[in-house]
PyMOL Python script that loads the backbone (N, CA, C, O; Angstrom):
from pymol import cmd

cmd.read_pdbstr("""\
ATOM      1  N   UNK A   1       0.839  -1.187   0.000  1.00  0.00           N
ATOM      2  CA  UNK A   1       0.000   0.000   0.000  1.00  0.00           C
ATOM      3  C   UNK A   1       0.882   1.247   0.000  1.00  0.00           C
ATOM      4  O   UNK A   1       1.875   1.437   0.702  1.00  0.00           O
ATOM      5  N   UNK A   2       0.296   2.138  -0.993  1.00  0.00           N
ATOM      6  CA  UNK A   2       1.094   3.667  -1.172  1.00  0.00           C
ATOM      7  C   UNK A   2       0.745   4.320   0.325  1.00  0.00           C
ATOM      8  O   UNK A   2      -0.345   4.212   0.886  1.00  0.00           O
ATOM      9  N   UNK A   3       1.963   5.053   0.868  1.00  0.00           N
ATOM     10  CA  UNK A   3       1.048   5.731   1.850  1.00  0.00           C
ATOM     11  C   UNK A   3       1.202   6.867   0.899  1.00  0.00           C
ATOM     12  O   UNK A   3       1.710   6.940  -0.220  1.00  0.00           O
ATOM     13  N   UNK A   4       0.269   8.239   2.130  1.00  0.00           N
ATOM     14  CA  UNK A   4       0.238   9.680   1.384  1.00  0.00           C
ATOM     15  C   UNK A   4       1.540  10.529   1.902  1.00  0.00           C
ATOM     16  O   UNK A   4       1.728  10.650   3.112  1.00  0.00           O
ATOM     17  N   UNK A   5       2.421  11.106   0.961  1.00  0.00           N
ATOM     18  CA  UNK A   5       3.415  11.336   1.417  1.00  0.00           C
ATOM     19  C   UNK A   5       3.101  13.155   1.653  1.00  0.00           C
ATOM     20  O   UNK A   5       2.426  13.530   0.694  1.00  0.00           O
ATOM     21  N   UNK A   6       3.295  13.933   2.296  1.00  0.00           N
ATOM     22  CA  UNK A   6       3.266  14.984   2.594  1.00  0.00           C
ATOM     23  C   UNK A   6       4.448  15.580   1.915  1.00  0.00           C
ATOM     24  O   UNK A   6       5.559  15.112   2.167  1.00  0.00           O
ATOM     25  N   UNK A   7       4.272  16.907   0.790  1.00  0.00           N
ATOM     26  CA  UNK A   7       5.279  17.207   0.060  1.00  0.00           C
ATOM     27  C   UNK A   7       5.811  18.746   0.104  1.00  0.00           C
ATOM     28  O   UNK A   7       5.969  19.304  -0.981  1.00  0.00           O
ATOM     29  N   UNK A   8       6.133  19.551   1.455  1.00  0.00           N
ATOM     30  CA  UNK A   8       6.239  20.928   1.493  1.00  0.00           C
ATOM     31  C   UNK A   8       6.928  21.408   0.873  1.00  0.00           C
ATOM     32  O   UNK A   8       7.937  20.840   0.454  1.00  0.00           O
ATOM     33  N   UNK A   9       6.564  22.827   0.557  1.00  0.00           N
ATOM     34  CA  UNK A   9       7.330  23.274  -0.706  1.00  0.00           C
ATOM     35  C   UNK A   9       8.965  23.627   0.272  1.00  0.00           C
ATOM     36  O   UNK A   9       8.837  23.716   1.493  1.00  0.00           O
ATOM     37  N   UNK A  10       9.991  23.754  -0.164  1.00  0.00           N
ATOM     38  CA  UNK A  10      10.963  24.143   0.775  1.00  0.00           C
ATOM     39  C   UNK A  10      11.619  25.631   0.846  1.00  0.00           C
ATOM     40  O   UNK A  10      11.658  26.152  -0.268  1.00  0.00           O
ATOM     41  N   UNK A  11      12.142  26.436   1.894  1.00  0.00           N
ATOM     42  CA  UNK A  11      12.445  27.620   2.100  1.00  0.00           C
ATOM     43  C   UNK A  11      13.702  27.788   0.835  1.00  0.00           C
ATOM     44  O   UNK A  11      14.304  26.770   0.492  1.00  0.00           O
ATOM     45  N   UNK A  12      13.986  28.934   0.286  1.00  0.00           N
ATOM     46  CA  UNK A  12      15.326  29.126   0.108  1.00  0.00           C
ATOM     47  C   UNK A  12      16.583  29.044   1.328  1.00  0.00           C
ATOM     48  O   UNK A  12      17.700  29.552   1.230  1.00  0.00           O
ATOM     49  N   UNK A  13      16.240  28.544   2.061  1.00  0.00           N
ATOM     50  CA  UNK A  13      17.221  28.383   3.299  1.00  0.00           C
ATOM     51  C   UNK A  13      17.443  26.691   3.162  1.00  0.00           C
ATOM     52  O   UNK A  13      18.349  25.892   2.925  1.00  0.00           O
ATOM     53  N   UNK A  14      15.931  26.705   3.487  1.00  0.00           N
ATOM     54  CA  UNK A  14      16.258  24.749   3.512  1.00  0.00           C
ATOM     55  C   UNK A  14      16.875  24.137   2.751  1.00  0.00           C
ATOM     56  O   UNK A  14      17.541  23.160   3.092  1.00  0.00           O
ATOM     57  N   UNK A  15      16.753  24.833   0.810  1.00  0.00           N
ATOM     58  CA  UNK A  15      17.567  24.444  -0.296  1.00  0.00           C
ATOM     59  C   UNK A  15      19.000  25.076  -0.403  1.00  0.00           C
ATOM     60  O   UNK A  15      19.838  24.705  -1.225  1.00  0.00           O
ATOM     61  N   UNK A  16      19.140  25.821   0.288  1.00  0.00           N
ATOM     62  CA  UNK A  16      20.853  26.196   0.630  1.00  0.00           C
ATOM     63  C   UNK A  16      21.254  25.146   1.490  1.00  0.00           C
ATOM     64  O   UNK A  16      21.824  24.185   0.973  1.00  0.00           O
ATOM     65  N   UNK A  17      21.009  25.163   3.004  1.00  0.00           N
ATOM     66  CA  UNK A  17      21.137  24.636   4.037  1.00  0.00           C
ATOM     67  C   UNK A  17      21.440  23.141   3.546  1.00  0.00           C
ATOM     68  O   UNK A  17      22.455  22.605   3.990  1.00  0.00           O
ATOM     69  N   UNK A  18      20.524  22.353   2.552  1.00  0.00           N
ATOM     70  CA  UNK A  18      20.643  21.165   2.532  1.00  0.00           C
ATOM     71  C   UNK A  18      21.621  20.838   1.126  1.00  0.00           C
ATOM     72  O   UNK A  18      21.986  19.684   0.905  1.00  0.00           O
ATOM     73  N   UNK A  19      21.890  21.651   0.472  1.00  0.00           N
ATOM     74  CA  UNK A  19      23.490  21.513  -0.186  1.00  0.00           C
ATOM     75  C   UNK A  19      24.518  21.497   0.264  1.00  0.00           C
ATOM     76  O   UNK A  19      25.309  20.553   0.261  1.00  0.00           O
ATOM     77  N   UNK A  20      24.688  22.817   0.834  1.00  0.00           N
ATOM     78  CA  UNK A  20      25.980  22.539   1.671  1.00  0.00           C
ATOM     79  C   UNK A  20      26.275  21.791   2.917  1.00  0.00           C
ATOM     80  O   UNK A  20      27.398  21.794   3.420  1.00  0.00           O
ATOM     81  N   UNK A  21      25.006  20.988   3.539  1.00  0.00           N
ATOM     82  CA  UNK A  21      25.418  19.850   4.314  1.00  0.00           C
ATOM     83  C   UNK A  21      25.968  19.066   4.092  1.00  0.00           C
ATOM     84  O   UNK A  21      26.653  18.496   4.941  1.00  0.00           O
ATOM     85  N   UNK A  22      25.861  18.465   2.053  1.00  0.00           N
ATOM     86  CA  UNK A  22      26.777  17.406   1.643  1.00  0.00           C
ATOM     87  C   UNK A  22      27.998  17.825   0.882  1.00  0.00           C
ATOM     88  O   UNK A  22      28.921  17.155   0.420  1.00  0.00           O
ATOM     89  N   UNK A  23      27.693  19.450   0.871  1.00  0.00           N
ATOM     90  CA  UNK A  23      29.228  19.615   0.493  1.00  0.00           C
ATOM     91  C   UNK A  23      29.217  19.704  -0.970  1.00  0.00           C
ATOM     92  O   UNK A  23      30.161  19.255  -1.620  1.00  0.00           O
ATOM     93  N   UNK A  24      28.006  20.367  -1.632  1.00  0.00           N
ATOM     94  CA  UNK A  24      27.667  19.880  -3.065  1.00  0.00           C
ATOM     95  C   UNK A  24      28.184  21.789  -3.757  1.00  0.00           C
ATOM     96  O   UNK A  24      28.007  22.882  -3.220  1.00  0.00           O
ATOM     97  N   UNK A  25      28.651  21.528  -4.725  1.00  0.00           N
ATOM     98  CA  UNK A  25      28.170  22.763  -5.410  1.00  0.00           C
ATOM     99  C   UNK A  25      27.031  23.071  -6.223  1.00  0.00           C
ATOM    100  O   UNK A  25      26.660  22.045  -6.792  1.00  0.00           O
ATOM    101  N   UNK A  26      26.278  24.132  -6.529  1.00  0.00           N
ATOM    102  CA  UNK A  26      24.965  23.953  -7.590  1.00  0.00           C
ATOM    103  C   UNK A  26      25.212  23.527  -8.215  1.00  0.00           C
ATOM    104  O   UNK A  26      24.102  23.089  -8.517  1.00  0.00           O
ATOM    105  N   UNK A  27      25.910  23.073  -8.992  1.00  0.00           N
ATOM    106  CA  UNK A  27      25.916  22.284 -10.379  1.00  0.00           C
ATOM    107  C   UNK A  27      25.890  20.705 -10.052  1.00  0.00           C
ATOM    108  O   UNK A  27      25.473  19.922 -10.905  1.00  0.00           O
ATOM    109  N   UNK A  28      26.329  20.273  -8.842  1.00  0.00           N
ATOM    110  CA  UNK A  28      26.403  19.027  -8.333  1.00  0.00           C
ATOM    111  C   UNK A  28      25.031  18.840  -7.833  1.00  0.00           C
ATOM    112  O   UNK A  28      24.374  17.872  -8.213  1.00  0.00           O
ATOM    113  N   UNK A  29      24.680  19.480  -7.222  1.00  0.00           N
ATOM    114  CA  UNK A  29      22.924  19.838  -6.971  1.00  0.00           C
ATOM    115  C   UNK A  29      22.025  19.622  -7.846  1.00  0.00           C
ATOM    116  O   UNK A  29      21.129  18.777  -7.864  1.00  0.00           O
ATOM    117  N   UNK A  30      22.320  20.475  -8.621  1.00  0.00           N
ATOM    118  CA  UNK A  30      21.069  20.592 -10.204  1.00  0.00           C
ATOM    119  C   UNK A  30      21.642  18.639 -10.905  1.00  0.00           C
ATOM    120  O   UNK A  30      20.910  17.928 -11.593  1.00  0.00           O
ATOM    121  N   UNK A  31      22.697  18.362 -10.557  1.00  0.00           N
ATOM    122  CA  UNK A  31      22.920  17.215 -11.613  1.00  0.00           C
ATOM    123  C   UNK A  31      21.931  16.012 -10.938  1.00  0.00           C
ATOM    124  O   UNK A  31      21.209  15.316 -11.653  1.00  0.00           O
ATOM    125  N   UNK A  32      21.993  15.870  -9.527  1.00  0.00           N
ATOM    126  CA  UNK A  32      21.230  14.965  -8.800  1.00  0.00           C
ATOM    127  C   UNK A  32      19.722  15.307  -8.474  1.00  0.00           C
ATOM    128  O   UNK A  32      18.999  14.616  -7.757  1.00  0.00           O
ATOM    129  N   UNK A  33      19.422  16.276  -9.001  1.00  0.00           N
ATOM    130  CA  UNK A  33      18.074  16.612  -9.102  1.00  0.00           C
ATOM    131  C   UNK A  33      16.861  17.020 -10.439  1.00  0.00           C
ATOM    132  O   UNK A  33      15.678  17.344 -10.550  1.00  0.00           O
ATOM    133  N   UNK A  34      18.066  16.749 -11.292  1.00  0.00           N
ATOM    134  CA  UNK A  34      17.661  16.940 -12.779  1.00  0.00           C
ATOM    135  C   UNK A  34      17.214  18.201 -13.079  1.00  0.00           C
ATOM    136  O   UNK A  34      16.189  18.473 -13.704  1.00  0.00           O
ATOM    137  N   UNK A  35      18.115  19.058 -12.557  1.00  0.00           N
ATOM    138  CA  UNK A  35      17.811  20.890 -12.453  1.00  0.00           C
ATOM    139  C   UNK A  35      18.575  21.234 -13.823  1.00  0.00           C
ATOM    140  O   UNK A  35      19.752  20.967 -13.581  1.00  0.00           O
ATOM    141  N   UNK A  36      18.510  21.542 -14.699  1.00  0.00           N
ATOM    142  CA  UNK A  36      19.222  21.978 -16.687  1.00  0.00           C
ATOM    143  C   UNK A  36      19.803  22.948 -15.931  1.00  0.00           C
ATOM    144  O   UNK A  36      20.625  22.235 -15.356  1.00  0.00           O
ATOM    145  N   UNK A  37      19.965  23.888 -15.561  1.00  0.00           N
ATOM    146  CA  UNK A  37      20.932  24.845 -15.494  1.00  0.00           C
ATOM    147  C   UNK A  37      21.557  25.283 -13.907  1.00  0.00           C
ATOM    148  O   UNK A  37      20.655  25.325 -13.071  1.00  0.00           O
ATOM    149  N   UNK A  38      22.877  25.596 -13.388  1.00  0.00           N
ATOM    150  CA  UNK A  38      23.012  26.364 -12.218  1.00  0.00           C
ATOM    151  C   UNK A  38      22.481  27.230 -11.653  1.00  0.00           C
ATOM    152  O   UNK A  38      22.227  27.264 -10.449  1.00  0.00           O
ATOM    153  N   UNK A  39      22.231  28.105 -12.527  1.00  0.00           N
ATOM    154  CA  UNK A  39      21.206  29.237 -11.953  1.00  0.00           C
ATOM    155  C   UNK A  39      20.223  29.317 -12.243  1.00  0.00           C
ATOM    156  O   UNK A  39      19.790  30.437 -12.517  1.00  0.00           O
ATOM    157  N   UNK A  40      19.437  28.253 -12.324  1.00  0.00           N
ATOM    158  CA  UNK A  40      18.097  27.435 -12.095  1.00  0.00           C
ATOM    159  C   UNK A  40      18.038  27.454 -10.519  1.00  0.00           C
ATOM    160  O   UNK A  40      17.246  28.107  -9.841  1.00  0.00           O
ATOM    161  N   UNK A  41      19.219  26.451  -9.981  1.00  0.00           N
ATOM    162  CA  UNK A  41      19.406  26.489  -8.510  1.00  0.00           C
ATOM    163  C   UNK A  41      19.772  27.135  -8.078  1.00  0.00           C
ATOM    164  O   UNK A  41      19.806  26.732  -6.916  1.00  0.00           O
ATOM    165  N   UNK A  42      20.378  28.524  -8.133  1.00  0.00           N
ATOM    166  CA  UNK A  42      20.782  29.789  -7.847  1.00  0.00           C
ATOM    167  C   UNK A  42      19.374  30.472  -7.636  1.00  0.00           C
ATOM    168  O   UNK A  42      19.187  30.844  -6.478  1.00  0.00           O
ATOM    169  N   UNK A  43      18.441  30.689  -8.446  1.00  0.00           N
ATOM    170  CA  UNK A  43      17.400  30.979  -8.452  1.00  0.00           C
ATOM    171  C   UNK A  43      16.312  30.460  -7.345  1.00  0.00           C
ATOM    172  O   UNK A  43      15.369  31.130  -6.925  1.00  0.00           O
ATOM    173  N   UNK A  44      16.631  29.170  -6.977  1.00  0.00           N
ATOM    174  CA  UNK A  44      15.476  28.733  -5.561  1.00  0.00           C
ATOM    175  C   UNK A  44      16.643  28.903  -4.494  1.00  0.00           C
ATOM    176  O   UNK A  44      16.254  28.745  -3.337  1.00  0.00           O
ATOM    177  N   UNK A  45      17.933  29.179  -4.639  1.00  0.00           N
ATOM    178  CA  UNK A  45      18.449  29.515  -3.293  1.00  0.00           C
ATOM    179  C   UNK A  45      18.214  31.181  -2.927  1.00  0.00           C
ATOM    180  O   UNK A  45      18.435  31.686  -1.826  1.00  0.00           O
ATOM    181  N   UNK A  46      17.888  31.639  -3.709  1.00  0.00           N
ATOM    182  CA  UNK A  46      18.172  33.179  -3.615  1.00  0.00           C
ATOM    183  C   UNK A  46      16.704  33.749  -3.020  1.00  0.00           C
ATOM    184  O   UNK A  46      16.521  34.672  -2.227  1.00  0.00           O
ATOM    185  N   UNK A  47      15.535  32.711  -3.807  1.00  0.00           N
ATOM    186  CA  UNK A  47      14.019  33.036  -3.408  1.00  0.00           C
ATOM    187  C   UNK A  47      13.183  33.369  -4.596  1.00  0.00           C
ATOM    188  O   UNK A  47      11.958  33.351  -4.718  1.00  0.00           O
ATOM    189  N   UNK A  48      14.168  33.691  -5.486  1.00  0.00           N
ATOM    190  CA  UNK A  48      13.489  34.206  -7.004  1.00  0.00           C
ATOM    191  C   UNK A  48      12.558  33.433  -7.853  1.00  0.00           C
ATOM    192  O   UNK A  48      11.992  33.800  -8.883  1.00  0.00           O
ATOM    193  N   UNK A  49      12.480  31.911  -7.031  1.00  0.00           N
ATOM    194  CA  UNK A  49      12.108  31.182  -8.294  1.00  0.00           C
ATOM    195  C   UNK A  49      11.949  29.878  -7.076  1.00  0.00           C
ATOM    196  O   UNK A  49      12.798  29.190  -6.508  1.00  0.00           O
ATOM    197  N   UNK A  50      10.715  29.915  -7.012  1.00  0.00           N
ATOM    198  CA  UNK A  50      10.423  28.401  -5.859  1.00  0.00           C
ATOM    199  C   UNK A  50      10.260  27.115  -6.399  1.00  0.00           C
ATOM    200  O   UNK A  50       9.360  27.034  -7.235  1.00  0.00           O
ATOM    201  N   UNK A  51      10.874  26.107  -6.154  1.00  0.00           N
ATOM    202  CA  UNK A  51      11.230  24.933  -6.150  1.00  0.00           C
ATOM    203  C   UNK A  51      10.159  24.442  -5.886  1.00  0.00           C
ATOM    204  O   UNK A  51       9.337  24.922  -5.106  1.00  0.00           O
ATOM    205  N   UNK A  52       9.952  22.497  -7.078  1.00  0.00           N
ATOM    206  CA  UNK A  52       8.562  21.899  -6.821  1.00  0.00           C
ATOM    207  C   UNK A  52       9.054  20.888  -5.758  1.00  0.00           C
ATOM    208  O   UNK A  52      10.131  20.300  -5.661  1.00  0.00           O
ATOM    209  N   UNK A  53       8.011  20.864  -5.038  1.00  0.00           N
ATOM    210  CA  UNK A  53       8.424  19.820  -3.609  1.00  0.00           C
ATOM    211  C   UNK A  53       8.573  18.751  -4.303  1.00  0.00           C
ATOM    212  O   UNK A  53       9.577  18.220  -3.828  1.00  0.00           O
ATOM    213  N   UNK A  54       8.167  18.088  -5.173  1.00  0.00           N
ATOM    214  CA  UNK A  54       8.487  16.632  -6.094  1.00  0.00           C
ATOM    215  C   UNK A  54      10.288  16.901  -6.255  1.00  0.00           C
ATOM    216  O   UNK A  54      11.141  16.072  -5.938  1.00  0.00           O
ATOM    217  N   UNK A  55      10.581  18.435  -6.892  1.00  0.00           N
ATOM    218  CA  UNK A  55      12.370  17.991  -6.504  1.00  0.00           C
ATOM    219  C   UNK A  55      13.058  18.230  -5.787  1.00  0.00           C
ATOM    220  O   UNK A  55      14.268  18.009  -5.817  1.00  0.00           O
ATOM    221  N   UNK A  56      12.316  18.843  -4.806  1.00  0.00           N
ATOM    222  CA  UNK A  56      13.427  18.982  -3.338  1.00  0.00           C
ATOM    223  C   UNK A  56      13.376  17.642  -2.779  1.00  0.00           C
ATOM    224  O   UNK A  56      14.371  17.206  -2.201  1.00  0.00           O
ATOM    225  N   UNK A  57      11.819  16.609  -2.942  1.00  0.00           N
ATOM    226  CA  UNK A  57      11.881  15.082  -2.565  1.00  0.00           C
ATOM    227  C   UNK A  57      13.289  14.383  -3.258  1.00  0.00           C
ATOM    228  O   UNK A  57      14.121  13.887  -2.499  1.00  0.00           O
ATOM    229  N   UNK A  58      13.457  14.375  -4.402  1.00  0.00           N
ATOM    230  CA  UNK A  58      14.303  13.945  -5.009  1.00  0.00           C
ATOM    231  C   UNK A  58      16.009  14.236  -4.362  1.00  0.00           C
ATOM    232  O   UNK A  58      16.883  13.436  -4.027  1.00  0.00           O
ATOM    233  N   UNK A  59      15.978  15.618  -4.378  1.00  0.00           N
ATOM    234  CA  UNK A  59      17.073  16.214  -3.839  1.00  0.00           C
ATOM    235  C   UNK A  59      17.427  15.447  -2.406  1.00  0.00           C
ATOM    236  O   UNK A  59      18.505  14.923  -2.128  1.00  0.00           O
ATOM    237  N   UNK A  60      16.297  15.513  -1.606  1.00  0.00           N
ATOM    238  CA  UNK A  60      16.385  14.634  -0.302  1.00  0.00           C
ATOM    239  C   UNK A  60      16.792  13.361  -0.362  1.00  0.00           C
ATOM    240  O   UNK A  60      17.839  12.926   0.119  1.00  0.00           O
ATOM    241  N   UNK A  61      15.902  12.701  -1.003  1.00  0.00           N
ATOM    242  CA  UNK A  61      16.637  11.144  -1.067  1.00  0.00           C
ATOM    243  C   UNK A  61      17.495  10.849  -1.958  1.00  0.00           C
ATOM    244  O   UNK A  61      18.047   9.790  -1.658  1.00  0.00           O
ATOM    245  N   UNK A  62      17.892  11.308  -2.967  1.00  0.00           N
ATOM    246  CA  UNK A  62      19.336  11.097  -3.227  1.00  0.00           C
ATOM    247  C   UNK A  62      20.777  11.582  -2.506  1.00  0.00           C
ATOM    248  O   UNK A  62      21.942  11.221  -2.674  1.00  0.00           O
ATOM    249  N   UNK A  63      20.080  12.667  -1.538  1.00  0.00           N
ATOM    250  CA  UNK A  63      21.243  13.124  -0.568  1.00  0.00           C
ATOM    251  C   UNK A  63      21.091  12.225   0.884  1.00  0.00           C
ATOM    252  O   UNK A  63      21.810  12.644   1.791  1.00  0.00           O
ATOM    253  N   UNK A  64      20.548  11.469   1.091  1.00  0.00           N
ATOM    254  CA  UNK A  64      19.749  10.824   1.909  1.00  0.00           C
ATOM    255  C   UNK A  64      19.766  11.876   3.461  1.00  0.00           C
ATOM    256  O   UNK A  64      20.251  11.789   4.588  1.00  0.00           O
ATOM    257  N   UNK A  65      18.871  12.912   2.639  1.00  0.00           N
ATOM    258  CA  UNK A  65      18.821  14.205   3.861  1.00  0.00           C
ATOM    259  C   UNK A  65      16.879  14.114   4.176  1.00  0.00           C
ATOM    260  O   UNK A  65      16.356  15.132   4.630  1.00  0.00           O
ATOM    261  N   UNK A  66      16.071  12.989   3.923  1.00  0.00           N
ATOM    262  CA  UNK A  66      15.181  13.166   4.163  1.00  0.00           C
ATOM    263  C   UNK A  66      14.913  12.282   5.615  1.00  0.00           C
ATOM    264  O   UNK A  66      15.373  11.159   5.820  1.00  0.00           O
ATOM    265  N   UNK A  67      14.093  13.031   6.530  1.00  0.00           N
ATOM    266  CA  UNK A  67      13.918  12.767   7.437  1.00  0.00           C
ATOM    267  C   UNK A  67      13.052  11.294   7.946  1.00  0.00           C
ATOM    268  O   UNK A  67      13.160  10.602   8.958  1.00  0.00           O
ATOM    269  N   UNK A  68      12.309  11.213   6.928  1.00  0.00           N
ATOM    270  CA  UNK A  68      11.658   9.709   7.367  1.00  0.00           C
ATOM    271  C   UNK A  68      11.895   8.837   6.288  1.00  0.00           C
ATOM    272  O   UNK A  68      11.528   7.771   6.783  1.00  0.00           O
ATOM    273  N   UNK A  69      12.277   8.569   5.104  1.00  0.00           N
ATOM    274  CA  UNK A  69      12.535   8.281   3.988  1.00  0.00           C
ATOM    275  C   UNK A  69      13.638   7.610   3.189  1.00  0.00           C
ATOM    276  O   UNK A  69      12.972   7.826   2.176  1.00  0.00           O
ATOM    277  N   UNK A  70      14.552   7.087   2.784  1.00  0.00           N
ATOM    278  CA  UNK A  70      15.238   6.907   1.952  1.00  0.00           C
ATOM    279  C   UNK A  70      15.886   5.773   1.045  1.00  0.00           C
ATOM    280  O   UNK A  70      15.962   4.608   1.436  1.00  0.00           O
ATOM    281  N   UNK A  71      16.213   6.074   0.166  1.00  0.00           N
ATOM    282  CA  UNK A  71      16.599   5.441  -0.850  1.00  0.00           C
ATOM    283  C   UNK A  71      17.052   3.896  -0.627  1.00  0.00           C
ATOM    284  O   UNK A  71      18.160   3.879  -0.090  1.00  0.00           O
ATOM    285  N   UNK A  72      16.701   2.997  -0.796  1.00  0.00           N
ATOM    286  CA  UNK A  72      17.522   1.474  -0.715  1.00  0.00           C
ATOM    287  C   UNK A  72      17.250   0.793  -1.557  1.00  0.00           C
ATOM    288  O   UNK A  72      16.034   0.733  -1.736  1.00  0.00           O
ATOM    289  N   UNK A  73      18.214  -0.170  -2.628  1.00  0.00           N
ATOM    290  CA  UNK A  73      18.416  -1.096  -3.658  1.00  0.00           C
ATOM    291  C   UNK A  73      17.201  -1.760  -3.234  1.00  0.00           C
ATOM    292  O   UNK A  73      16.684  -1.694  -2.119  1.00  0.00           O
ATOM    293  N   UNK A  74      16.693  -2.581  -4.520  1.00  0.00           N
ATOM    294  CA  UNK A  74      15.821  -3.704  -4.153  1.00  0.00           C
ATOM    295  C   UNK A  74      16.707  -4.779  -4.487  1.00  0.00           C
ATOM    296  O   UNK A  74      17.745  -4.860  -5.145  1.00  0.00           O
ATOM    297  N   UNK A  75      15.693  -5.919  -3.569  1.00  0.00           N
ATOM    298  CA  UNK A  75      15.853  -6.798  -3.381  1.00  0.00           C
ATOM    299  C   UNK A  75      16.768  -7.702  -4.601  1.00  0.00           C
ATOM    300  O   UNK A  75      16.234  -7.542  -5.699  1.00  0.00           O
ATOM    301  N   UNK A  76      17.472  -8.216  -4.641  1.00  0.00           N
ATOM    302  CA  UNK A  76      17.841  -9.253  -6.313  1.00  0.00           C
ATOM    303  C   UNK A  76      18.059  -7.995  -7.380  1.00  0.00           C
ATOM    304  O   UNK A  76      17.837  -8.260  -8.561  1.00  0.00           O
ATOM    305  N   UNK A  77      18.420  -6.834  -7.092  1.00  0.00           N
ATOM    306  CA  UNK A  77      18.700  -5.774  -8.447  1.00  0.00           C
ATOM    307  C   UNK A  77      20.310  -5.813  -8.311  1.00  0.00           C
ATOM    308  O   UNK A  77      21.012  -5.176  -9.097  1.00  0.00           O
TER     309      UNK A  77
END
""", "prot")
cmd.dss("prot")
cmd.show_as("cartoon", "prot")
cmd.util.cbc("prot")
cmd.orient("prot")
């Protein structure tokens, strides 16, 4: 069963804050989140341009910075 996942949009803080926890530059950012340009992500860090919670989810679990959530191989892959 799907549960319902709750998807908040995130601050320009939270999308700073949670790059440089792993030490990423925007371009390392935008690559693991399927963001086309740097200042695409320059743009939701700054506030100019808000980010869809579908890719800050993404951003989270590939950084495995999400709080209840994350990423693990299946089984036999």
């Amino acid at each position: 069963m799907i549960e319902h996942m709750d998807l908040p949009i995130p601050s320009p803080q939270e999308i700073r804050a949670g790059r440089l926890a792993c030490g990423l530059t925007m371009q390392e950012a935008c690559d693991l989140s399927d963001v086309a340009h740097q200042p695409t992500w320059a743009a939701y860090e700054s506030g100019n341009r808000r980010m869809a919670a579908s890719r800050w989810l993404l951003f989270q679990l590939r950084t495995d910075q999400h709080p209840r959530y994350r990423l693990v191989p299946r089984r036999g892959a």
